[in-house]
MIDOGU-521659 format. One record per residue (C-alpha): residue in three letters; chain; x, y, z. Coordinates in steps of 0.05 Angstrom, whole numbers. Example, Ala and Ser with C-alpha at 12.3 -4.5 7.8 and 13.67 -1.06 7.14 Angstrom:
<nodes>
['ALA', 'A', [246, -90, 156]]
['SER', 'A', [273, -21, 143]]
</nodes>
This chain:
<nodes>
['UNK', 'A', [2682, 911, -1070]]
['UNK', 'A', [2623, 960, -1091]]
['UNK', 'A', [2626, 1002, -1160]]
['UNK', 'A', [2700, 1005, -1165]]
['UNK', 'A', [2720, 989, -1243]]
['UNK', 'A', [2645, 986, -1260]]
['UNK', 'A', [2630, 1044, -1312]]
['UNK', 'A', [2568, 1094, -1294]]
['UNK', 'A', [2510, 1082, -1334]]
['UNK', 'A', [2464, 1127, -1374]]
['UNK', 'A', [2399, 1074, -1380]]
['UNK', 'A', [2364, 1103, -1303]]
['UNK', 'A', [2373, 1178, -1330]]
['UNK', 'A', [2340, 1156, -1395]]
['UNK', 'A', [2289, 1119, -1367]]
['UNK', 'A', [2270, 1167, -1316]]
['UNK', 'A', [2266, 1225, -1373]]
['UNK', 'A', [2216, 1180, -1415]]
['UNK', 'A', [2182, 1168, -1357]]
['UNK', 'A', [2175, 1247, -1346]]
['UNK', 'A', [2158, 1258, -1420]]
['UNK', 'A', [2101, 1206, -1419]]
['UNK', 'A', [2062, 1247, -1363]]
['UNK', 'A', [2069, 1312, -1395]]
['UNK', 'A', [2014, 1356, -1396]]
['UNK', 'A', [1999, 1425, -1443]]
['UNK', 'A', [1992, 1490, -1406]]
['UNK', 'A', [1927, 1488, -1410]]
['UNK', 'A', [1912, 1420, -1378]]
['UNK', 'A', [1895, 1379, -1442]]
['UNK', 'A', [1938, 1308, -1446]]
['UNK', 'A', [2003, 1327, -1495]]
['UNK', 'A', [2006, 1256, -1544]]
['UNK', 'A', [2068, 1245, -1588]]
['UNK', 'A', [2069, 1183, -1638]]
['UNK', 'A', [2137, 1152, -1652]]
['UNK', 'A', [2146, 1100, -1708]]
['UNK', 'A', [2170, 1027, -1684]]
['UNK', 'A', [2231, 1032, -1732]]
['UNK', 'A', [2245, 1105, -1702]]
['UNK', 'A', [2235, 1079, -1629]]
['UNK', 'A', [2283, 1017, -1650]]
['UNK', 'A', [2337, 1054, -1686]]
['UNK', 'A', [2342, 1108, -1633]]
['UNK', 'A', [2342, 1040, -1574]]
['UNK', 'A', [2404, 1016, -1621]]
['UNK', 'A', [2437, 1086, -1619]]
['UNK', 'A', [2426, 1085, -1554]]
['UNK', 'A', [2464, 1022, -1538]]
['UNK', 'A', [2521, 1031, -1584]]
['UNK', 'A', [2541, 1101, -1565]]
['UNK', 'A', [2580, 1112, -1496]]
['UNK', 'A', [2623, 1164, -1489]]
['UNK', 'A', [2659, 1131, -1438]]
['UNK', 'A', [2662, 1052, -1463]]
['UNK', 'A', [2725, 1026, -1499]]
['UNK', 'A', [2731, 1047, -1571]]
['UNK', 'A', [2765, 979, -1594]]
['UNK', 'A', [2737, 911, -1579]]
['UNK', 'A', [2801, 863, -1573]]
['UNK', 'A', [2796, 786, -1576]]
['UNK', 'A', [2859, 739, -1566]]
['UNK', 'A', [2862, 666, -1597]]
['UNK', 'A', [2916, 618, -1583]]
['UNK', 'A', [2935, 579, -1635]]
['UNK', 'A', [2974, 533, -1612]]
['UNK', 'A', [3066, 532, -1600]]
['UNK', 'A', [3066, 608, -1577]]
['UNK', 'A', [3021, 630, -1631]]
['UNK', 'A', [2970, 674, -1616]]
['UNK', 'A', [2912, 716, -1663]]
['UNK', 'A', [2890, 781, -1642]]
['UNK', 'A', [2826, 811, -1675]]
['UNK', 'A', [2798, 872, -1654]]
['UNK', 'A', [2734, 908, -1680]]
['UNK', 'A', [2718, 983, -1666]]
['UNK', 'A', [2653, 1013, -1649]]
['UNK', 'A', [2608, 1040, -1695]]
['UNK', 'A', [2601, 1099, -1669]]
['UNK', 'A', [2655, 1136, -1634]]
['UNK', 'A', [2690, 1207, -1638]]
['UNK', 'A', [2755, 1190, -1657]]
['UNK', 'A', [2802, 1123, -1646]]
['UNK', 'A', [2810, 1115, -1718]]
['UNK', 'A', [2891, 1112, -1711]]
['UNK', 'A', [2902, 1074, -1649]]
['UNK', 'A', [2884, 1007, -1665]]
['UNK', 'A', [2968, 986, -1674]]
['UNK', 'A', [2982, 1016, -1604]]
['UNK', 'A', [2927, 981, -1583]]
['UNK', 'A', [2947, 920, -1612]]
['UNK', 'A', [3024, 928, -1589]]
['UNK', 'A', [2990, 932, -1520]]
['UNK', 'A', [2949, 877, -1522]]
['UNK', 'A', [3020, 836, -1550]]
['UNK', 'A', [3054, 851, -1490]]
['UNK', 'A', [3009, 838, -1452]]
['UNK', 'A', [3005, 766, -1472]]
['UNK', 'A', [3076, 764, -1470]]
['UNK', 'A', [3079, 790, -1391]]
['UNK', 'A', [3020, 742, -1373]]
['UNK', 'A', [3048, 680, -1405]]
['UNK', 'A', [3121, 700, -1391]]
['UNK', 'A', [3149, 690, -1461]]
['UNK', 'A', [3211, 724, -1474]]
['UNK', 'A', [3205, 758, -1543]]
['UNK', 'A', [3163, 764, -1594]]
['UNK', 'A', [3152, 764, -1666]]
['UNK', 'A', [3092, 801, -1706]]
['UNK', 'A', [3068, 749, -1770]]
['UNK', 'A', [3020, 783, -1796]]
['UNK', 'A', [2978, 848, -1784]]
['UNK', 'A', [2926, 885, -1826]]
['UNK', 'A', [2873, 934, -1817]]
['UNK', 'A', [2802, 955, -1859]]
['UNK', 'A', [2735, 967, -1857]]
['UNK', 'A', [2681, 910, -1863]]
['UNK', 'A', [2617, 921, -1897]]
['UNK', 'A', [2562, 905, -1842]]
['UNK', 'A', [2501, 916, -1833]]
['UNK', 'A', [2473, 979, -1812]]
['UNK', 'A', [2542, 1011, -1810]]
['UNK', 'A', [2615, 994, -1834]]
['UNK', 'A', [2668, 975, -1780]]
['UNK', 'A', [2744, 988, -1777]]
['UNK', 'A', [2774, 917, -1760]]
['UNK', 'A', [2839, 904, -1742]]
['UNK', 'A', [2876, 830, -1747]]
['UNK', 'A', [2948, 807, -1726]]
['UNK', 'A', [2975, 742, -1715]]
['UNK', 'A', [3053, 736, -1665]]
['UNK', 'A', [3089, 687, -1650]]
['UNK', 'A', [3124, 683, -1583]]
['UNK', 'A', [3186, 650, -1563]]
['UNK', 'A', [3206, 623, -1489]]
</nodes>
């Protein structure tokens, strides 16, 4: 199967350019020393994590609830360029989608809202829905 669907990664790049920082030298032989603060170090690890150009802007998660009910919540990424508008395409998507996979005929949309939670370090655009299907 190899790499196929798996997304490239960033981390060995990064790693190997710390690694090359670390055993820098000046010109003129003496060691070069740079101090970074723990918090710096952590908050740039965080950045690090959260921010891929090429992951999924939305995180969707399905719930069924029970006689062709299903929840859909779906949380964006922090960070991202863009995205801000998509999450009701997304969400139509992800609808029939269930609606293919569990071969319901039609469907109906409940409920659906969108907003930003307060979180900690950064807000988050969240997006909820709730459809009922019918066989």
């Amino acid at each position: 199967m190899g790499n196929a669907g798996r997304r490239p990664s960033c981390r060995p790049a990064a790693l190997a350019l710390a690694m090359m920082l670390a055993a820098c030298k000046s010109i003129d032989g003496s060691d070069v020393t740079a101090s970074i603060p723990l918090d710096v170090a952590a908050l740039g690890a965080g950045l690090f994590i959260d921010i891929d150009p090429i992951a999924p802007n939305w995180r969707v998660e399905q719930f069924d609830l029970g006689n062709g009910r299903y929840a859909v919540a779906m949380t964006k990424r922090r960070f991202t360029t863009g995205g801000d508008g998509e999450s009701p395409q997304i969400f139509r998507r992800r609808v029939d989608q269930i609606q293919r996979e569990q071969g319901f005929a039609a469907h109906e949309v409940i409920e659906y809202s969108e907003g930003i939670e307060s979180s900690w370090p950064i807000a988050q655009r969240v997006s909820r829905g709730v459809v009922q299907f019918v066989r």
